[in-house]
LOSE-571485 format. One record per residue: x, y, z of N, C-alpha, C, O, CB in turn. Coordinates in steps of 0.001 Angstrom, whole numbers. Glycine has a CB too. Example, Ala and Ser with C-alpha at 12.3 -4.5 7.8 and 13.67 -1.06 7.14 Angstrom:
+---------+---------+---------+---------+---------+---------+---------+---------+---------+---------+---------+---------+---------+---------+---------+
!      nu !      nv !      nw !     cau !     cav !     caw !      cu !      cv !      cw !      ou !      ov !      ow !     cbu !     cbv !     cbw !
+---------+---------+---------+---------+---------+---------+---------+---------+---------+---------+---------+---------+---------+---------+---------+
!   13190 !   -5690 !    7800 !   12300 !   -4500 !    7800 !   13200 !   -3300 !    7800 !   14236 !   -3319 !    8465 !   11308 !   -4473 !    9046 !
!   12850 !   -2250 !    7080 !   13670 !   -1060 !    7140 !   12900 !      30 !    7870 !   13409 !    1138 !    8039 !   14084 !    -598 !    5725 !
+---------+---------+---------+---------+---------+---------+---------+---------+---------+---------+---------+---------+---------+---------+---------+
//
This chain:
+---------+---------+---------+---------+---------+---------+---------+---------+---------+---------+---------+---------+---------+---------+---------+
!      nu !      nv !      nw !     cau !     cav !     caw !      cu !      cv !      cw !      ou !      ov !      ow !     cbu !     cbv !     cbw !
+---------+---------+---------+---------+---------+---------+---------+---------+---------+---------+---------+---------+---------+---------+---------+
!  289588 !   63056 !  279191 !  289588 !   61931 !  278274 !  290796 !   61999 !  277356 !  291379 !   60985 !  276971 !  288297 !   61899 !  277458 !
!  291201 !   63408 !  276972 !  292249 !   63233 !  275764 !  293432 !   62785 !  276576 !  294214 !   61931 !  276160 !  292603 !   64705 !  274791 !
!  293579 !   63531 !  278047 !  294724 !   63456 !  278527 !  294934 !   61719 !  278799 !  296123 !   61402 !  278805 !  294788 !   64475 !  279802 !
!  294015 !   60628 !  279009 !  293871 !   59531 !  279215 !  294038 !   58705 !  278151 !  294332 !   57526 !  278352 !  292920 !   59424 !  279731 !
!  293875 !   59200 !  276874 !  294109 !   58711 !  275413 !  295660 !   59049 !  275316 !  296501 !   58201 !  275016 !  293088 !   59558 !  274148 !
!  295877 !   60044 !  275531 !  297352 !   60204 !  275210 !  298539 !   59586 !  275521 !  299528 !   59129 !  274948 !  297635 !   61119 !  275500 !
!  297984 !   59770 !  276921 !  299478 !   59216 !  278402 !  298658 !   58054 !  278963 !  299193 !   57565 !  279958 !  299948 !   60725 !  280217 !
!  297929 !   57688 !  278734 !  297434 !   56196 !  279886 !  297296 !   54650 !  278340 !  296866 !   53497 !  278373 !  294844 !   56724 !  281050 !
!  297711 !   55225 !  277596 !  296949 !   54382 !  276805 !  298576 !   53411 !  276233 !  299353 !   54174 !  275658 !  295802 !   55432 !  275435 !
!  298879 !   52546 !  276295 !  300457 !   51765 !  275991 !  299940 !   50385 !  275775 !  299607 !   49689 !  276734 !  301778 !   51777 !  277439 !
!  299832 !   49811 !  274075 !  300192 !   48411 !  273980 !  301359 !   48381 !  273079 !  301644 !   49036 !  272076 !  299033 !   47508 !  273469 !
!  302123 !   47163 !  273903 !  303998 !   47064 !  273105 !  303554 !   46412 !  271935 !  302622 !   45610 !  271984 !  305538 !   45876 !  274024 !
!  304041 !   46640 !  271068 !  304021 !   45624 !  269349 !  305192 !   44607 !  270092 !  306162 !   45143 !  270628 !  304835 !   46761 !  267267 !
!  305062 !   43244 !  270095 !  305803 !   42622 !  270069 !  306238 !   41817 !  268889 !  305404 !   42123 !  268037 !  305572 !   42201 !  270881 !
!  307162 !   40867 !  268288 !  307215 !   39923 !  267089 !  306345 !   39033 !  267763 !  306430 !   38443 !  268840 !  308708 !   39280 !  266550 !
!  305191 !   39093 !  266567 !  304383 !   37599 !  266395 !  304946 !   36140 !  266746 !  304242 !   35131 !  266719 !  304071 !   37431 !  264931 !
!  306123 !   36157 !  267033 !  306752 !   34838 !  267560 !  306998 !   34815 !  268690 !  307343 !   33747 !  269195 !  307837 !   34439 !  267068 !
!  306902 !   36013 !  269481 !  306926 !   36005 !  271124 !  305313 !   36239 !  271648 !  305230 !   36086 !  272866 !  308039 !   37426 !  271778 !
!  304322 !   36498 !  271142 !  303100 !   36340 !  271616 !  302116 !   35417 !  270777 !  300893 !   35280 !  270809 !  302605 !   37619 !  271772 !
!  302941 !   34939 !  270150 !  301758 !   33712 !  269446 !  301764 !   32477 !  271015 !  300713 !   31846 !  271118 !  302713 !   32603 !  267342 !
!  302493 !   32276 !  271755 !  302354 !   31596 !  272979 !  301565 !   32208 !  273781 !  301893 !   33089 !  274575 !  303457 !   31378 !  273603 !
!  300588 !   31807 !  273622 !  299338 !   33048 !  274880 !  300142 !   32745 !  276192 !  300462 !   33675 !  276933 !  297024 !   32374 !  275246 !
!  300376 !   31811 !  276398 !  300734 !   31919 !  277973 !  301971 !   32503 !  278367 !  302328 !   32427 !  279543 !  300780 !   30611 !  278611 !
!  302647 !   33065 !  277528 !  303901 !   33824 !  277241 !  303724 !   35000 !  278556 !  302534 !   35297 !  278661 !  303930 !   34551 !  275428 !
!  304354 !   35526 !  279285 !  304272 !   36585 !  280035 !  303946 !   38279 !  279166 !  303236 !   39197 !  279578 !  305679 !   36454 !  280812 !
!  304839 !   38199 !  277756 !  304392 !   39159 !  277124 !  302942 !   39256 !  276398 !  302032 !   40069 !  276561 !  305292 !   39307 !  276372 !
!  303062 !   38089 !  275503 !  301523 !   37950 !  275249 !  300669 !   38306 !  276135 !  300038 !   39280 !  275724 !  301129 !   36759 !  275014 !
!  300329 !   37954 !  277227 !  299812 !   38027 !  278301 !  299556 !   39559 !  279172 !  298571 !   39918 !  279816 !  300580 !   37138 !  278891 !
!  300801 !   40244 !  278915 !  300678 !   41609 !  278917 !  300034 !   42472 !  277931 !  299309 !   43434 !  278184 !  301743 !   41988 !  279001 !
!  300425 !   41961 !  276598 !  299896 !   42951 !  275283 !  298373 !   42659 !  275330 !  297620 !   43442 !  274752 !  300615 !   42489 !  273541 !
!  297920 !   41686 !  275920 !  296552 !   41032 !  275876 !  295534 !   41788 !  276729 !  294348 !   41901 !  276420 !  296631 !   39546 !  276380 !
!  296100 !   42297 !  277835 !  295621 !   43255 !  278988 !  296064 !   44473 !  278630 !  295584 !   45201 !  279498 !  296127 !   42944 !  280423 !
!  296564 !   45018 !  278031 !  296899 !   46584 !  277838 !  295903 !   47080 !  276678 !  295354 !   48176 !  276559 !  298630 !   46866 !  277350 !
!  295829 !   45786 !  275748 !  294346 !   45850 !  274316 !  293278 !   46001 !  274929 !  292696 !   46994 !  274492 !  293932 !   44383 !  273263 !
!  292493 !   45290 !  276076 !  291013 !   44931 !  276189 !  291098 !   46104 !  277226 !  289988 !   46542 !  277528 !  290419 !   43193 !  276686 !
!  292232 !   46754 !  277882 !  292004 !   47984 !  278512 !  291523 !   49282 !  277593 !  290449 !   49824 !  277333 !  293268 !   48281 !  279195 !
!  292891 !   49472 !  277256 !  291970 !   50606 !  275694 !  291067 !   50004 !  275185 !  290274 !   50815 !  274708 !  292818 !   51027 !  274163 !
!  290657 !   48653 !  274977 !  289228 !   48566 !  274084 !  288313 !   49748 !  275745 !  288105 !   50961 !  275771 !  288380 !   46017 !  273710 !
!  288034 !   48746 !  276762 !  287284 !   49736 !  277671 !  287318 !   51065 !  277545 !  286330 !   51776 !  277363 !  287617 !   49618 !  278856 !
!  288429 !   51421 !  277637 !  288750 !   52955 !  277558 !  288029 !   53852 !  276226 !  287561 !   54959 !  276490 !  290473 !   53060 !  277422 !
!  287975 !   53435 !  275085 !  286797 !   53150 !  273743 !  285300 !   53448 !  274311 !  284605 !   54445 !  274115 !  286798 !   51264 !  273127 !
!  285028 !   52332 !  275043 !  283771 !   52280 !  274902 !  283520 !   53430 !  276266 !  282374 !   53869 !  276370 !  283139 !   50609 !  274935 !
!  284457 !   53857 !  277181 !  284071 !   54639 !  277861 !  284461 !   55999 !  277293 !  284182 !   57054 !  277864 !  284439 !   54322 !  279038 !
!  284810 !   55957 !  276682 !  284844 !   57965 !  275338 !  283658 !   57665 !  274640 !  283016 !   58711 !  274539 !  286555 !   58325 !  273569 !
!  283064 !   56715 !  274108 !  282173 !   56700 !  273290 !  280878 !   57069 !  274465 !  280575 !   58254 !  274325 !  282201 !   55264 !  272393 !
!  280506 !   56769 !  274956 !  279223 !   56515 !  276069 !  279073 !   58580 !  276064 !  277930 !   59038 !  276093 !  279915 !   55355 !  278271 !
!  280320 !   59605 !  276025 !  279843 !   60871 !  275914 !  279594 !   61442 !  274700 !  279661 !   62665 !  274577 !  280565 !   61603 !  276482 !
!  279255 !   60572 !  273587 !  278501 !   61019 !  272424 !  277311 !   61550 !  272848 !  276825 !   61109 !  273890 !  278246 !   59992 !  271457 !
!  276829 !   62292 !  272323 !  275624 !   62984 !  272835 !  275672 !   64158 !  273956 !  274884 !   64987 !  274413 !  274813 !   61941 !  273362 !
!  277032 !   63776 !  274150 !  277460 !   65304 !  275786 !  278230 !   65905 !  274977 !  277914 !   67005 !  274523 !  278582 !   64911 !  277689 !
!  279113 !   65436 !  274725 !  280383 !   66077 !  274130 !  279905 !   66248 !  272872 !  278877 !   65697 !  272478 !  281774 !   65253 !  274168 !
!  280730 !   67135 !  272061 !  280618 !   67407 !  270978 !  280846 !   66220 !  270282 !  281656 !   65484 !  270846 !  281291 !   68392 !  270698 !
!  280144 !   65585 !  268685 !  280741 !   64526 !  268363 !  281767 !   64436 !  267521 !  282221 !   63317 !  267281 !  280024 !   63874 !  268034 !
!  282367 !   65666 !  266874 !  283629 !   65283 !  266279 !  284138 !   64960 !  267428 !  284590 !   63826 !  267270 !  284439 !   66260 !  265444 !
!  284301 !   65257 !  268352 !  285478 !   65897 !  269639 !  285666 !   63700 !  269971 !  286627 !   62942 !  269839 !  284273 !   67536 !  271767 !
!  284397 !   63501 !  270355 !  284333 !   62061 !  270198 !  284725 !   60749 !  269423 !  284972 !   59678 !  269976 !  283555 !   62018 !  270151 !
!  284752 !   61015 !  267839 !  284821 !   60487 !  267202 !  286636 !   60893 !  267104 !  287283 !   59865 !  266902 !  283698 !   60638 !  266320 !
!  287272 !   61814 !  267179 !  288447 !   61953 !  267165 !  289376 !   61313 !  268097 !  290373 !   60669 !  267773 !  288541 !   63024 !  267167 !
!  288895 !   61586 !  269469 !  289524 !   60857 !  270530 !  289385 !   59184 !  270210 !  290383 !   58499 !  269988 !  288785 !   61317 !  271979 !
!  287664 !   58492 !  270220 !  287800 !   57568 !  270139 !  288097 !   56829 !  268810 !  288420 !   55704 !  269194 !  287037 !   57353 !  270710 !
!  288152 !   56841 !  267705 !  288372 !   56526 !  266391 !  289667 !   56857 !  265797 !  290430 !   56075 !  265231 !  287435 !   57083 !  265685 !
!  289862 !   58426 !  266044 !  290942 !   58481 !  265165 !  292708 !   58157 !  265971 !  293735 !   57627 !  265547 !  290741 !   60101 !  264490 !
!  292277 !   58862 !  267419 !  293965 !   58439 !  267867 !  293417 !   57050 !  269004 !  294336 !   56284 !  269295 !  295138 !   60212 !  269009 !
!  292563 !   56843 !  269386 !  292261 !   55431 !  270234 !  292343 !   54194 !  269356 !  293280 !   53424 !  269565 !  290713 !   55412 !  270906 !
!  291350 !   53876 !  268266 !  291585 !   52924 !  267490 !  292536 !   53031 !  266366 !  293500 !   52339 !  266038 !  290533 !   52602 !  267116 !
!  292012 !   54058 !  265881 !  293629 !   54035 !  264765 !  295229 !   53558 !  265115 !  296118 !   52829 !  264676 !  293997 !   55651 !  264370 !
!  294984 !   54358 !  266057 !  296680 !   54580 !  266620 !  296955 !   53631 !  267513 !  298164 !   53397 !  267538 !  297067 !   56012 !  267431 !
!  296308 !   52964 !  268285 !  296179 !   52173 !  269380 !  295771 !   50482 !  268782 !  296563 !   49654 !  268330 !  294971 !   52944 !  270386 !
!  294631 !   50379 !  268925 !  293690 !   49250 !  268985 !  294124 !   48389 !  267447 !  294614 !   47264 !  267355 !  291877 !   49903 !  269094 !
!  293758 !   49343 !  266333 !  293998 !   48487 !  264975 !  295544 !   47863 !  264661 !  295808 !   47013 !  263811 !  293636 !   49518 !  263689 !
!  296350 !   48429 !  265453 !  297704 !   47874 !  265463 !  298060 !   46491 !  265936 !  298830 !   45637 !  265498 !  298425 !   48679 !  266188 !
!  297063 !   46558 !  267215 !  296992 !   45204 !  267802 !  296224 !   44365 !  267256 !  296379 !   43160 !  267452 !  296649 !   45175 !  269003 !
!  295244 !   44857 !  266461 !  294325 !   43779 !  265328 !  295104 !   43242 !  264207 !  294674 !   42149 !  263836 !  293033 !   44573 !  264512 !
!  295778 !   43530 !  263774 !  296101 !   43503 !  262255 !  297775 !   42886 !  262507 !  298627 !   42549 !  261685 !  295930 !   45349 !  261346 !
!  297794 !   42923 !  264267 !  299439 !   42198 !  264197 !  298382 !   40525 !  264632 !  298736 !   39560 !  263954 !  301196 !   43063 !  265972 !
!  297341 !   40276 !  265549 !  296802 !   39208 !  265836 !  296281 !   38099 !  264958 !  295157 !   38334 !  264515 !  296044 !   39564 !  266449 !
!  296733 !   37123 !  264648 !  296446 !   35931 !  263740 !  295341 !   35916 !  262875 !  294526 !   35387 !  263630 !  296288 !   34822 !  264457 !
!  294691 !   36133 !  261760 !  293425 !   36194 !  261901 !  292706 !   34650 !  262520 !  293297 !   33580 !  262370 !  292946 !   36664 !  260481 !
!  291686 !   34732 !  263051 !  290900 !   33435 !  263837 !  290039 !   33923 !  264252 !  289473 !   34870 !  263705 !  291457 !   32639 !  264934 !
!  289574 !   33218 !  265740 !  288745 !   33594 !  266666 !  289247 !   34452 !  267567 !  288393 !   34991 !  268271 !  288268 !   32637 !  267231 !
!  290420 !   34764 !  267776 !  290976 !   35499 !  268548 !  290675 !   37422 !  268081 !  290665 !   38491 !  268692 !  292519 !   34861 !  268488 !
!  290481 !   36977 !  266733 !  290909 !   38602 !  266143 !  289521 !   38891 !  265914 !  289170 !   40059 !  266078 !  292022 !   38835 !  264545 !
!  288701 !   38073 !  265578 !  287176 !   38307 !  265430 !  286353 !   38762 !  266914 !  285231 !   39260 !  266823 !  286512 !   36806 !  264837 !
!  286821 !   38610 !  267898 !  286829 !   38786 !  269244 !  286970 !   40092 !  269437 !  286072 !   40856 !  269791 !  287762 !   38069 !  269913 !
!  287987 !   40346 !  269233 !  288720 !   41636 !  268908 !  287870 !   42801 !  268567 !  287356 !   43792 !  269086 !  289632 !   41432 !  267773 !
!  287986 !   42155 !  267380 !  287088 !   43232 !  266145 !  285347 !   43454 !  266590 !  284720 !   44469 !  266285 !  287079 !   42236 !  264225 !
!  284682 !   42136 !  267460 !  283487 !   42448 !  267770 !  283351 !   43637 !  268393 !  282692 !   44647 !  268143 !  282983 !   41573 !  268412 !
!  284548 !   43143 !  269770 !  284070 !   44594 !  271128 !  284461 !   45508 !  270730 !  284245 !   46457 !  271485 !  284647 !   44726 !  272699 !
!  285343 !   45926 !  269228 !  285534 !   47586 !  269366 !  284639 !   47759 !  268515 !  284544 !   48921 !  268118 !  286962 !   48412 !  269021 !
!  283624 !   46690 !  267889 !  282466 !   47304 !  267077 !  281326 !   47384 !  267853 !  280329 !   48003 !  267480 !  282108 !   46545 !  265843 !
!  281420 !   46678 !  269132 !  280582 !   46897 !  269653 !  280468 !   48361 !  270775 !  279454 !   48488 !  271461 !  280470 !   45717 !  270043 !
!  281150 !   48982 !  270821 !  281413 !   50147 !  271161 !  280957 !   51224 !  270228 !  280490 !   52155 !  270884 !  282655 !   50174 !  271385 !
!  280922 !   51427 !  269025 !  280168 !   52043 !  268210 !  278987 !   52495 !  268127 !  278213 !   51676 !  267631 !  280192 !   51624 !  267566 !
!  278343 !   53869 !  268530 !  277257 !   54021 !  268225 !  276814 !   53945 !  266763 !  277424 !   54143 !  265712 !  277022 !   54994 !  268754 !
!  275142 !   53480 !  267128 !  274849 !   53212 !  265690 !  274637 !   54491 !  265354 !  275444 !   54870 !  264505 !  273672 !   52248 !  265305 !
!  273762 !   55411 !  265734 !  273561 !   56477 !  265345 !  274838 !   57076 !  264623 !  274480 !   57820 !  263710 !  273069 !   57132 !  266378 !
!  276223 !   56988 !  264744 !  277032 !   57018 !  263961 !  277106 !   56962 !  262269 !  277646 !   57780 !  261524 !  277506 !   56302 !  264460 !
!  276353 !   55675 !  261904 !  275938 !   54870 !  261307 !  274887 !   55420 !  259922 !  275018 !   55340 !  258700 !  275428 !   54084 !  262343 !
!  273818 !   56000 !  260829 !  272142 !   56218 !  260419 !  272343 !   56845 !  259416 !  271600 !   56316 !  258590 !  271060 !   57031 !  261367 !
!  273021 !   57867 !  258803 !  272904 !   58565 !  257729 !  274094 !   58148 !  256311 !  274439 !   58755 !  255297 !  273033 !   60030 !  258341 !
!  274351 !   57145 !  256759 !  275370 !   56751 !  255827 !  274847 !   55932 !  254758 !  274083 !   55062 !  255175 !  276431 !   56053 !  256481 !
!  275037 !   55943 !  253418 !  274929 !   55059 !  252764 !  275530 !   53646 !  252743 !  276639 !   53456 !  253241 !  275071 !   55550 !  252006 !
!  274669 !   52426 !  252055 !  275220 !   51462 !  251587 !  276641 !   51060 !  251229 !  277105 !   51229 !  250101 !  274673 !   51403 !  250847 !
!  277339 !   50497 !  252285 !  278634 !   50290 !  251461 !  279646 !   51157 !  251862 !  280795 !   50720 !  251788 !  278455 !   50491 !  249999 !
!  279456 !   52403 !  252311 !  280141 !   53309 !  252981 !  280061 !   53378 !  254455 !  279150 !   53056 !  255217 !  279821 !   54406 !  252495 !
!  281608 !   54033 !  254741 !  281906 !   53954 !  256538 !  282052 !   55702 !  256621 !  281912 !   56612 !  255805 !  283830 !   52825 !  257202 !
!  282394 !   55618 !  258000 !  282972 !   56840 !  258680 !  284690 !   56824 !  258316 !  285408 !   55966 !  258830 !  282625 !   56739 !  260493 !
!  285346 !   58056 !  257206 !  286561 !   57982 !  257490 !  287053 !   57681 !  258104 !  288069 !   57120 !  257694 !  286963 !   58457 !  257512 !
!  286875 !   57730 !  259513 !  287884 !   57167 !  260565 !  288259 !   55576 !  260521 !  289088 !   54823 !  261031 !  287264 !   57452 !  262000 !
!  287174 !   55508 !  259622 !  286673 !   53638 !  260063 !  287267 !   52925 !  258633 !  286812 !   51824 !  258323 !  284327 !   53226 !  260230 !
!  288089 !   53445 !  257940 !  288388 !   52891 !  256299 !  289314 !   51263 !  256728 !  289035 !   50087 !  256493 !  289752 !   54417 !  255119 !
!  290574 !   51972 !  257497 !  291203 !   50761 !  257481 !  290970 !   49920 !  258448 !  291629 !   48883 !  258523 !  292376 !   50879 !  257422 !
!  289936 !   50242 !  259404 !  289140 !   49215 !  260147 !  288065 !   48371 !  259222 !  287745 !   47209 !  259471 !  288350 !   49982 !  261320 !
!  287645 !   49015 !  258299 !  286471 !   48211 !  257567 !  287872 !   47767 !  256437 !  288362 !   46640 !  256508 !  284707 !   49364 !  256801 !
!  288004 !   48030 !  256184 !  288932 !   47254 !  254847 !  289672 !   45532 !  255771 !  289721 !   44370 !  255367 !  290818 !   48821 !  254185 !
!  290159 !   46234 !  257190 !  290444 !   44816 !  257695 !  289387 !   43623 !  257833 !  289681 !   42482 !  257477 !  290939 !   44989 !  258979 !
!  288067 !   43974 !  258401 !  286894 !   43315 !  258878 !  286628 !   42788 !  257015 !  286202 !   41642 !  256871 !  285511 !   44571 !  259898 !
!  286823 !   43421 !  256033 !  286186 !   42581 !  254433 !  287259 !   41551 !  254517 !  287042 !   40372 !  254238 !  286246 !   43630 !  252572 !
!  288300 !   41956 !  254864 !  289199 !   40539 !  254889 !  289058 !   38891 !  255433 !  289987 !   38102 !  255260 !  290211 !   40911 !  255589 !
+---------+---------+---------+---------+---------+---------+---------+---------+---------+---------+---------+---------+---------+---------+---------+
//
């Protein structure tokens, strides 16, 4: 899994003025290289409970979405497009993650993902 996070995982930052044209060939690429690592997410997450869960929460949270995924959120328009976005990598989340947390509070990993989603 790490080795697949590391070396398999590539979305290009392009300028917002060459992929605001969805039908753009790049757009179109950055669009498929996102909803791949989103998969790739929800398939590191699914060995919570095997794997150790820092080991989990590191791969998938800290260098998958951090480093990866929220880059491509936070360059995407906000709309329906980015709310889209933001569902399936929340929907990848175990809740049990979740269960012991207080009101109002996240998982470090999750600060500047939740600070984007109050926006």
């Amino acid at each position: 899994m790490k080795k697949s996070v590391e070396e398999d995982v590539f979305i290009p930052l392009y300028p917002k003025s060459t992929v605001e044209d969805k039908s753009s060939l790049r757009s179109k690429f950055q669009e498929r290289r996102f909803w791949s690592a989103v998969k790739l997410l929800s398939n590191v997450v699914l060995w919570d409970g095997i794997v150790q869960e820092d080991k989990v929460r590191d791969l998938g949270l800290s260098k998958l979405l951090n480093r990866y995924l929220l880059l491509n959120i936070l360059n995407t328009p906000l709309g329906p497009d980015n709310m889209e976005k933001c569902n399936k990598v929340v929907a990848c989340l175990p809740e049990r993650w979740f269960q012991d947390l207080k009101g109002g509070s996240t998982l470090p990993e999750l600060l500047n993902f939740s600070q984007h989603l109050l926006q």
